[in-house]
C-alpha positions as CSV (number, residue, x, y, z in Angstrom):
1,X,143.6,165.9,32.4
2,X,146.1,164.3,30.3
3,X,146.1,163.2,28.2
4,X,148.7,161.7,25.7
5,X,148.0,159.3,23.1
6,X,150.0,158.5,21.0
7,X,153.3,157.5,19.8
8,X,155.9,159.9,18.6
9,X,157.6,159.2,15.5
10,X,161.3,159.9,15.0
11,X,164.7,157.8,15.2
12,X,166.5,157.5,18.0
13,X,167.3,153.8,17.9
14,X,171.1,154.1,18.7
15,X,171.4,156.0,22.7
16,X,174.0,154.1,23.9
17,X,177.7,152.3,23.1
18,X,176.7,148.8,22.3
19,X,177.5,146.4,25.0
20,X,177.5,149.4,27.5
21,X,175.3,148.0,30.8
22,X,174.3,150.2,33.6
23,X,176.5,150.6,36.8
24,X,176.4,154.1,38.3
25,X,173.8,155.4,40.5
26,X,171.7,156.5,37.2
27,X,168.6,155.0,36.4
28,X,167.9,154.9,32.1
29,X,164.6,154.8,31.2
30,X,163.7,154.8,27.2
31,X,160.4,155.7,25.9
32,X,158.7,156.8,22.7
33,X,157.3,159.6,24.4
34,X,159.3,163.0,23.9
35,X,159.9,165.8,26.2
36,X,159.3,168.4,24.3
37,X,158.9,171.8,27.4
38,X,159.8,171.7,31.4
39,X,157.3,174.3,31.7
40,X,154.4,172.2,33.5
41,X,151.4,174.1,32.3
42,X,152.5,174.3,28.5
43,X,151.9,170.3,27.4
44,X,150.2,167.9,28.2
45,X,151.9,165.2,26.5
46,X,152.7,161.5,28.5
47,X,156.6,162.9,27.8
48,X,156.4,166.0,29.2
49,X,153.7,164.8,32.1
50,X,156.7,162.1,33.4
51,X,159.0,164.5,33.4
52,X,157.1,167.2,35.4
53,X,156.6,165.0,38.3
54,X,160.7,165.1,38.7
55,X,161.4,168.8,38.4
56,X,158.2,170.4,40.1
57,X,157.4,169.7,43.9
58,X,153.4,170.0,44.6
59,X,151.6,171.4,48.1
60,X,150.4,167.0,48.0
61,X,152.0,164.0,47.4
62,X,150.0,161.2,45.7
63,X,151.0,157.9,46.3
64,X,151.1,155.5,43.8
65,X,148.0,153.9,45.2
66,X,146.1,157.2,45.1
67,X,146.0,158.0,48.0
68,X,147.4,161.9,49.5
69,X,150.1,163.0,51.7
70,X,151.4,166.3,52.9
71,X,153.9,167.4,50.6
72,X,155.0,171.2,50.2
73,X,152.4,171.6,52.7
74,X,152.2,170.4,55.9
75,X,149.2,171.2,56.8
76,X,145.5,172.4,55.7
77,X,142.2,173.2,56.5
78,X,138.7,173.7,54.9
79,X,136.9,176.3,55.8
80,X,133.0,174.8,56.6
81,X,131.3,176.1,53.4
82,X,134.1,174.3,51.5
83,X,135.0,177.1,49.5
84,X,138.4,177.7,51.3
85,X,141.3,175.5,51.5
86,X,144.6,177.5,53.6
87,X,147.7,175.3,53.3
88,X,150.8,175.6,55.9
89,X,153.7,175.4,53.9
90,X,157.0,173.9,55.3
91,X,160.6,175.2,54.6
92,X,161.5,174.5,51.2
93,X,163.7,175.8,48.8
94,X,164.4,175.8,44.8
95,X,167.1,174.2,43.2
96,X,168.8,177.7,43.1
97,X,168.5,177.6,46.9
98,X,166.1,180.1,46.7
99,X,163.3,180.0,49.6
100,X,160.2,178.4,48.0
101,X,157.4,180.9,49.4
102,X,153.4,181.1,49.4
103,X,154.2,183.7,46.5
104,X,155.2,181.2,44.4
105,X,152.5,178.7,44.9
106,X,149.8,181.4,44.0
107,X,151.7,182.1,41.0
108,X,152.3,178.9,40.0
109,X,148.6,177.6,40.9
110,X,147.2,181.2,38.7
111,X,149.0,179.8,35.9
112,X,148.1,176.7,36.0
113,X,144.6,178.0,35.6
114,X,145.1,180.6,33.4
115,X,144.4,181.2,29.8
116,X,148.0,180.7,28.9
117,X,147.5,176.9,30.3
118,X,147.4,173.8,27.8
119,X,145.2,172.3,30.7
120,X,143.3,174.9,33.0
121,X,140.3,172.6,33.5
122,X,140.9,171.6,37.2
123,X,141.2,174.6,38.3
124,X,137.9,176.2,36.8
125,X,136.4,176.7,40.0
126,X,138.9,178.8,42.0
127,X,138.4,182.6,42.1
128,X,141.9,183.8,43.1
129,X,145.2,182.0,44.9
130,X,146.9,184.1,47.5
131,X,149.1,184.6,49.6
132,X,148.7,185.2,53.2
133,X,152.0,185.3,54.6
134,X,155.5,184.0,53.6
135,X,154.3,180.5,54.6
136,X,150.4,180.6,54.0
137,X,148.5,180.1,51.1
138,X,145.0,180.0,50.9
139,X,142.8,178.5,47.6
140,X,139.6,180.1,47.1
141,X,136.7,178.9,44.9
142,X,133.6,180.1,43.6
143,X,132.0,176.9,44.7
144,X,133.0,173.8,46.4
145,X,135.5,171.2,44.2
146,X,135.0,167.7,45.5
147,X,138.1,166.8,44.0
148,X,140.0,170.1,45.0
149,X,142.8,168.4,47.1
150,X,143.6,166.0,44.5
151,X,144.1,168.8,41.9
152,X,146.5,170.4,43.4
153,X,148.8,167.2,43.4
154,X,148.2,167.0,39.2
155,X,151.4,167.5,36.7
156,X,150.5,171.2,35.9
157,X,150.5,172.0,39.3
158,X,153.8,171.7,40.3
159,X,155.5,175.1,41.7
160,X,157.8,177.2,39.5
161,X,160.0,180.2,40.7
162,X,158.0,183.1,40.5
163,X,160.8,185.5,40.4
164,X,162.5,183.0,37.8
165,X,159.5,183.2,35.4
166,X,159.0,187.1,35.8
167,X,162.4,187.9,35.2
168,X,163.4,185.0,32.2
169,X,160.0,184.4,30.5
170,X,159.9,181.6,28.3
171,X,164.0,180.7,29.2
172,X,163.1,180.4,32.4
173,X,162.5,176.6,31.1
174,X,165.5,176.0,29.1
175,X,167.8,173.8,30.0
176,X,168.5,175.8,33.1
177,X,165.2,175.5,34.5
178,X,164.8,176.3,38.2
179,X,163.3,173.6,39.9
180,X,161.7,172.7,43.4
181,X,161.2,168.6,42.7
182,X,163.7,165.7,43.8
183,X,165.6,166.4,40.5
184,X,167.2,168.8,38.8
185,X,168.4,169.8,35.0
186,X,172.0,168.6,34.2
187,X,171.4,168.5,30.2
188,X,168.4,168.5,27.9
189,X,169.0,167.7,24.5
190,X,165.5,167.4,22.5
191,X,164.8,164.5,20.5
192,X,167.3,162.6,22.1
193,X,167.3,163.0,26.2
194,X,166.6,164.7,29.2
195,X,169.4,164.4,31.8
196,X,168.5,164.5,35.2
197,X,170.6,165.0,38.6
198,X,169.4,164.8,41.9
199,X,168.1,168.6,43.7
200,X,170.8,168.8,46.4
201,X,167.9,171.3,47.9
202,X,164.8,168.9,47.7
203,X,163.0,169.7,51.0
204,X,162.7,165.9,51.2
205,X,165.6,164.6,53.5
206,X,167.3,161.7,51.9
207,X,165.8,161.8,48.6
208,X,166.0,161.8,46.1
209,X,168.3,158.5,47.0
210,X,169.8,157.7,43.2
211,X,172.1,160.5,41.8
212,X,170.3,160.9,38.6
213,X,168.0,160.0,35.9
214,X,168.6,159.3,31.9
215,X,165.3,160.1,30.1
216,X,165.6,158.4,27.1
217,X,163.7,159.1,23.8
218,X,163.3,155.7,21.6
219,X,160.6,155.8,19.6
220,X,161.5,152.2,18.0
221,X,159.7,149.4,20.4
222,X,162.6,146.5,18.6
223,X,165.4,149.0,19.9
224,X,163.7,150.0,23.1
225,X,163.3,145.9,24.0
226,X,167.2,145.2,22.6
227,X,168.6,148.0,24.7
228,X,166.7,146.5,28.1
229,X,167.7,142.7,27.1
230,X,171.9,143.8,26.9
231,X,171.6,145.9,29.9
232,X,171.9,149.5,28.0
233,X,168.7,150.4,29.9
234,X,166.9,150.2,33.4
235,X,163.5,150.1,32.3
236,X,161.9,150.4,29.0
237,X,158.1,152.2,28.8
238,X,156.0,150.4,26.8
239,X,157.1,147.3,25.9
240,X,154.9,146.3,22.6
241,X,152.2,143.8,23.9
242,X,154.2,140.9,21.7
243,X,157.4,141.2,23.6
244,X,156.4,140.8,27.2
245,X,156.5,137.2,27.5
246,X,160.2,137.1,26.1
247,X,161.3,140.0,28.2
248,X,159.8,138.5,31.1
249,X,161.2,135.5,31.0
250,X,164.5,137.3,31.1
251,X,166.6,136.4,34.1
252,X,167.3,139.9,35.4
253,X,163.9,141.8,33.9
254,X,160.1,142.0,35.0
255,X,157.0,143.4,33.7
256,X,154.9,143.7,36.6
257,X,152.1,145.2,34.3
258,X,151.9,148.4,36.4
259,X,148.0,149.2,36.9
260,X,146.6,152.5,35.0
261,X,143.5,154.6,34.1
262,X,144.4,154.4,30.2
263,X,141.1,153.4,27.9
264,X,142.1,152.8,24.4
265,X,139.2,154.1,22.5
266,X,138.5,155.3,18.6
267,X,137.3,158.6,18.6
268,X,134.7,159.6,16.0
269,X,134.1,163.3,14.9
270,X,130.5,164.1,15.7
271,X,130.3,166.9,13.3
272,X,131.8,165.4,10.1
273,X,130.3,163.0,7.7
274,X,130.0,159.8,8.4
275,X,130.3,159.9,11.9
276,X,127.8,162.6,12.3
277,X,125.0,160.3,12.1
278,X,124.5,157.8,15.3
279,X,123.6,155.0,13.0
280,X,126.9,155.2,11.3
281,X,128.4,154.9,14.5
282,X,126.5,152.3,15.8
283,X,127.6,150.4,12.6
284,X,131.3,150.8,13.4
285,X,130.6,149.7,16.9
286,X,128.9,146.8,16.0
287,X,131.0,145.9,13.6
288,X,134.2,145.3,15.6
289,X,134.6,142.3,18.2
290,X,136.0,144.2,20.9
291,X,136.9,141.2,23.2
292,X,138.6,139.9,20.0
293,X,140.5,142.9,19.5
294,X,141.5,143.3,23.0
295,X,143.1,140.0,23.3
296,X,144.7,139.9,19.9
297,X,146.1,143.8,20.9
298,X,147.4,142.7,24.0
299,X,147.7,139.1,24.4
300,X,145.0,138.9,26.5
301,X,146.3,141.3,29.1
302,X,143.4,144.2,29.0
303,X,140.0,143.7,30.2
304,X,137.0,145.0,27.2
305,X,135.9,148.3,28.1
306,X,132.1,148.7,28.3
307,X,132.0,152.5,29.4
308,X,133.2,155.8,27.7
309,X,135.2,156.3,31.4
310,X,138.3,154.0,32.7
311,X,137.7,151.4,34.7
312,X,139.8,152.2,37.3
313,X,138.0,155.4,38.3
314,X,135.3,156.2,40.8
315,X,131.5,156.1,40.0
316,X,132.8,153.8,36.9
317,X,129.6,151.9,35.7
318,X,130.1,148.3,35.0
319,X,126.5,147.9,33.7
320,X,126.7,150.2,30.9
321,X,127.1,148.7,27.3
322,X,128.0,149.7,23.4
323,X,125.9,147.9,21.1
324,X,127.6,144.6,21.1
325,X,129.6,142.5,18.2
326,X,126.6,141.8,15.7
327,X,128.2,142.3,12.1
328,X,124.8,141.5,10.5
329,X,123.1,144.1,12.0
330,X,126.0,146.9,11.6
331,X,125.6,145.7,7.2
332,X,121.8,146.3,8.3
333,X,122.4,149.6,9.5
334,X,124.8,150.9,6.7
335,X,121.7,149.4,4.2
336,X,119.2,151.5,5.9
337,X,121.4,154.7,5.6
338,X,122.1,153.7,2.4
339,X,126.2,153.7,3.6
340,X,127.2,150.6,1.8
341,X,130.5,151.5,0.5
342,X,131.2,154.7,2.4
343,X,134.5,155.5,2.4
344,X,135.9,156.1,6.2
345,X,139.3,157.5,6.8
346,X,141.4,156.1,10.3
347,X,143.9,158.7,11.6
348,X,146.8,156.9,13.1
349,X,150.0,157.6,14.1
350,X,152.9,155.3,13.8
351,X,152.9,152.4,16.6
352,X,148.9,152.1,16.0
353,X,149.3,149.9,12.5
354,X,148.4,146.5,14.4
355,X,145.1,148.2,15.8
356,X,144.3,150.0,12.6
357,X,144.4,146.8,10.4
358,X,142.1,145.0,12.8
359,X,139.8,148.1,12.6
360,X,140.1,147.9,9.0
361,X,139.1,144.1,8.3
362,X,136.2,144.5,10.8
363,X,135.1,147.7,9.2
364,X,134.8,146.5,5.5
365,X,133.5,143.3,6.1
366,X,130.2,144.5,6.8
367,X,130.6,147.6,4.2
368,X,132.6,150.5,5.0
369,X,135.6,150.9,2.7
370,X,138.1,152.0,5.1
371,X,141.2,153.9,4.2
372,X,143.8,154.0,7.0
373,X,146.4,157.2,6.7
374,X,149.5,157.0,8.8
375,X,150.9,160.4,9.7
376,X,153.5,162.2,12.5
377,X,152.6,162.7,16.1
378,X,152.6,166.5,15.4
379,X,150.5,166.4,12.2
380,X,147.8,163.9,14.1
381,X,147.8,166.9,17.3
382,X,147.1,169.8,14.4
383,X,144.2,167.3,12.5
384,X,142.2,166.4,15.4
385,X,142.6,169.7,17.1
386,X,141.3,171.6,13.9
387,X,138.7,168.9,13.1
388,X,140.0,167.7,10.0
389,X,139.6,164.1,10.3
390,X,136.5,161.4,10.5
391,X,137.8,158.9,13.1
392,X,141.3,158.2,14.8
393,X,142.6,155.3,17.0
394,X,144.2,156.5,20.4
395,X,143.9,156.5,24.3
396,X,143.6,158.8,27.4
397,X,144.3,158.2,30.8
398,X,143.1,160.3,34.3
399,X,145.5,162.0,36.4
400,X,142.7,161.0,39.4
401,X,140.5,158.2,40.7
402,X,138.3,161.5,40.5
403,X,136.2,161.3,37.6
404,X,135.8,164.8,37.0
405,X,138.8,165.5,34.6
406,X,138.1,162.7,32.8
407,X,134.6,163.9,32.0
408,X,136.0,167.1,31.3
409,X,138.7,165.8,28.9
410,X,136.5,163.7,27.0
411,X,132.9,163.9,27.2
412,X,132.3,167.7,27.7
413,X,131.3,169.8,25.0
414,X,132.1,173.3,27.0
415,X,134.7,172.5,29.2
416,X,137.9,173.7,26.6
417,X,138.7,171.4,24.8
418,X,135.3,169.7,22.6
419,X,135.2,166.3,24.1
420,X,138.9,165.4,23.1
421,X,138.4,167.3,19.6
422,X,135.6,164.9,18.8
423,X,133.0,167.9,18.7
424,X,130.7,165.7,20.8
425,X,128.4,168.5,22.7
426,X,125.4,167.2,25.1
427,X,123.6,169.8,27.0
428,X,122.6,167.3,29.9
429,X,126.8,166.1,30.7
430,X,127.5,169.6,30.3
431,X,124.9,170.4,32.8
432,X,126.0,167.3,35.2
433,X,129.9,168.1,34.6
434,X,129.2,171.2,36.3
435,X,126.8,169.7,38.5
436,X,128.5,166.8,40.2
437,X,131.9,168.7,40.2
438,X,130.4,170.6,43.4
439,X,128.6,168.0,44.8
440,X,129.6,166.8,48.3
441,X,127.1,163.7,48.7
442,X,128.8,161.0,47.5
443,X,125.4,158.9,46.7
444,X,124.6,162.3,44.4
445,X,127.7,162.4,42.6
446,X,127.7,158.7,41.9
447,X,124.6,158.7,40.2
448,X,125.2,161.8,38.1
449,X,128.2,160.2,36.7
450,X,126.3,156.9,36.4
451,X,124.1,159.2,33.7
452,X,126.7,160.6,32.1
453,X,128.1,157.2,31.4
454,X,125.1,156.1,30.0
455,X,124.1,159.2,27.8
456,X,127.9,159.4,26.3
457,X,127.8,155.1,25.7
458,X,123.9,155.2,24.0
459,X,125.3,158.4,21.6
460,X,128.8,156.8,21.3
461,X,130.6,159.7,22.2
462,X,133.6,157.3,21.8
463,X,134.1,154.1,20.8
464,X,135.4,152.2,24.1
465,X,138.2,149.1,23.1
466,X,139.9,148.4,26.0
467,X,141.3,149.3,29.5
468,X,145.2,148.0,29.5
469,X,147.9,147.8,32.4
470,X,151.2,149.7,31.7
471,X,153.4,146.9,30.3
472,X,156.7,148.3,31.5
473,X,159.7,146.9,31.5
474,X,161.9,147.2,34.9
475,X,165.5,146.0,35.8
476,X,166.6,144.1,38.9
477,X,169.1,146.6,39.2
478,X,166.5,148.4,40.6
479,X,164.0,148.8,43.6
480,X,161.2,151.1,44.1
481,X,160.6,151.8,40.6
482,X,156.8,152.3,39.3
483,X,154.6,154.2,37.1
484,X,151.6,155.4,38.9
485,X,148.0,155.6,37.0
486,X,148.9,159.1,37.3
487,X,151.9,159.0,34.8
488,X,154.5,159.8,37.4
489,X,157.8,157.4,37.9
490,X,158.3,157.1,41.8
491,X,162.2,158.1,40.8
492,X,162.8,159.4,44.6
493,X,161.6,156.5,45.9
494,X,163.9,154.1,43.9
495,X,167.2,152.8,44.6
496,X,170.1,151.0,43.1
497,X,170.0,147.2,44.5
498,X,172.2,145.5,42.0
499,X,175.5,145.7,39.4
């Protein structure tokens, strides 16, 4: 499932002439996050995730309220046992004008899932992807996926030429990527943009209906909020929490707070010292005023999370609760473990400092003697994924109102990836990930993730801060224009309204 969470550092303040405003048929967006591959199943960075949804066409569409619609296929059905899905595909080509066949869907689907795959979790349960005929593809698990349809609409799902990838290998996503979404490749340079121009072959009639796209890296929030206020930009990805009442009140900007499934959340390693010991967890839980925190993070724009899972997402349990704000009893705590004084060390990445000094205070006012250490987006990746930290500030988001990626992403000790590197490993979730993945009673599936929610907030799995809208900025220059809680810009969908 996605997951990106952080920041990327770098400079690229300076993208534009000064002065320069936007009036073509090109939407600019700047963001801190970088694209760093157009292959969909090799990152799964909030960069890279944006910019698969443009080049790479899926057999659904997800709306941005969720919900599915036919997309490369126009049709399906599922077999009664659940354990085949057979999708009509309509005519479609690639941006080479090559015929987009069920050949290529199996392909790109058995990638997807494969071992070469930075994210093969939603497709653990399928046994093989073939094709029937030019036009027919059929999806077959090992047992039923209640979230199978909605998997197959994800951002490492999208369809790649076959005969591209077998005859180029890794080039086949350079610059000169073949693609089979609303938009095409017209430059990539890395670390500074990815130029985008409309798919003159997109098997969508009349879309995409803007002629291209500007991806814009800008890891500086000041420049990213000075480029949207002269004009230089069409919308600007998240706008620091501090600056969204001044944008707002702009004339010709608004920041409709786009809704999302992001929890912001400080993730503890389970298998190093301190955070090993539940106790010493519960201490840092209880030592930090959540509702505090929120509000001073995002001037009052997030709600307090109270579950390990976002909000937004089915089965979500409002009555579960981390120990709550009681500093005395976190100094209680650290006396009886004899902790006083132990040194912590917070992992952040540039962009987190605000957060991290409000951890900080919280933290060493009851004991702990916290040491914050600030390091580059690709250093924090290589430290949490080999283990080699204690506790880190960051977020995750779903790609689904389907909890089962989630769980999967961050709460499962044998599903690929350690509970998001914490090392967190509970034999009962990984028994219910399994379990309620297959489940087709709804009433069943509900309360299996009701007891995951509860086992993974009693053992503070993660430390749950807040659940926050996307606080994007957007141009009147524009219409149509959203994120989804997917991470996918409705680009084919938007159009230019104004000078």
């Amino acid at each position: 499932m996605l997951k990106l969470s952080y920041i990327l550092p770098g400079a690229a303040a300076v993208v534009l002439s000064a002065g320069v405003a936007c009036a073509d048929n090109i939407v600019r967006i700047a963001s801190p996050y970088k694209v760093t591959s157009l292959d969909p199943i090799s990152a799964a960075a909030a960069g890279n995730i944006e910019a698969y949804g443009q080049l790479y066409t899926h057999l659904l569409r997800q709306n941005a309220d969720g919900s599915l619609e036919p997309g490369l296929a126009e049709s399906w059905t599922i077999s009664d046992d659940k354990l085949v899905y057979q999708f009509e595909l309509r005519d479609a080509k690639f941006s080479d004008g090559s015929t987009i066949t069920a050949e290529d869907v199996a392909f790109s689907l058995t990638r997807a899932g494969g071992e070469n795959s930075a994210y093969p979790a939603p497709f653990a349960s399928i046994s093989e992807v073939k094709a029937v005929d030019e036009d027919t593809v059929q999806i077959i698990l090992t047992k039923p996926s209640a979230p199978l349809l909605a998997y197959t609409a994800i951002f490492n799902a999208g369809i790649v030429s076959k005969d591209d990838v077998e005859a180029r290998g890794e080039d086949a996503f350079d610059a000169n990527a073949v693609t089979s979404g609303p938009f095409t490749v017209q430059d990539w340079k890395p670390n500074d943009r990815l130029t985008l121009k409309a798919n003159p072959h997109y098997w969508r009639e009349g879309y995409p209906k803007i002629a291209g796209v500007d991806l814009i890296e800008v890891t500086d929030n000041n420049a990213r909020s000075t480029m949207m206020l002269a004009g230089e930009i069409d919308v600007s990805r998240d706008v620091p929490w501090p600056q969204v009442d001044e944008l707002n009140a702009a004339d010709n900007i608004s920041i409709p707070l786009d809704e999302s499934t992001v929890i912001v959340i400080l993730l503890p390693n389970h298998t190093a010292a301190p955070f090993d010991n539940l106790n010493i967890r519960k201490a840092a839980a209880m030592a930090l005023n959540r509702e505090a925190v929120a509000k001073v993070a995002t001037q009052g724009r997030a709600q307090v999370a109270n579950s390990t899972l976002p909000n937004a997402l089915s089965y979500y349990a409002e009555d579960v609760q981390p120990p709550a704000y009681d500093p005395d009893g976190a100094r209680a705590l650290l006396e009886a473990e004899d902790a006083v004084g132990t040194e912590i060390e917070l992992l952040i990445v540039p962009g987190r400092q605000e957060l991290a000094t409000l951890y900080k205070a919280q933290w060493d006012a009851v004991g702990f003697n916290t040491i914050v250490e600030v390091v580059d987006g690709g250093l924090w990746w290589d430290r949490v994924l080999g283990g080699e930290y204690q506790v880190t500030a960051t977020w995750w988001y779903n790609e689904t109102e389907d909890p089962d990626l989630a769980v999967r992403w961050a709460l499962c000790g044998t599903c690929g990836n350690r509970s998001y590197y914490t090392n967190y490993n509970n034999e009962r979730i990984n028994e219910l990930t399994d379990a309620a993945l297959h489940e087709q009673d709804e009433e069943k599936r509900a309360a299996m993730y009701h007891e995951i929610q509860r086992i993974s907030v009693d053992e503070l799995a993660q430390i749950p801060i807040y659940y926050p809208p996307h606080p994007n900025a957007y141009s009147s220059r524009i219409s149509g224009l959203t994120l989804t809680p997917s991470l996918q810009w409705t680009l084919e969908e938007t159009e230019i309204v104004g000078d």
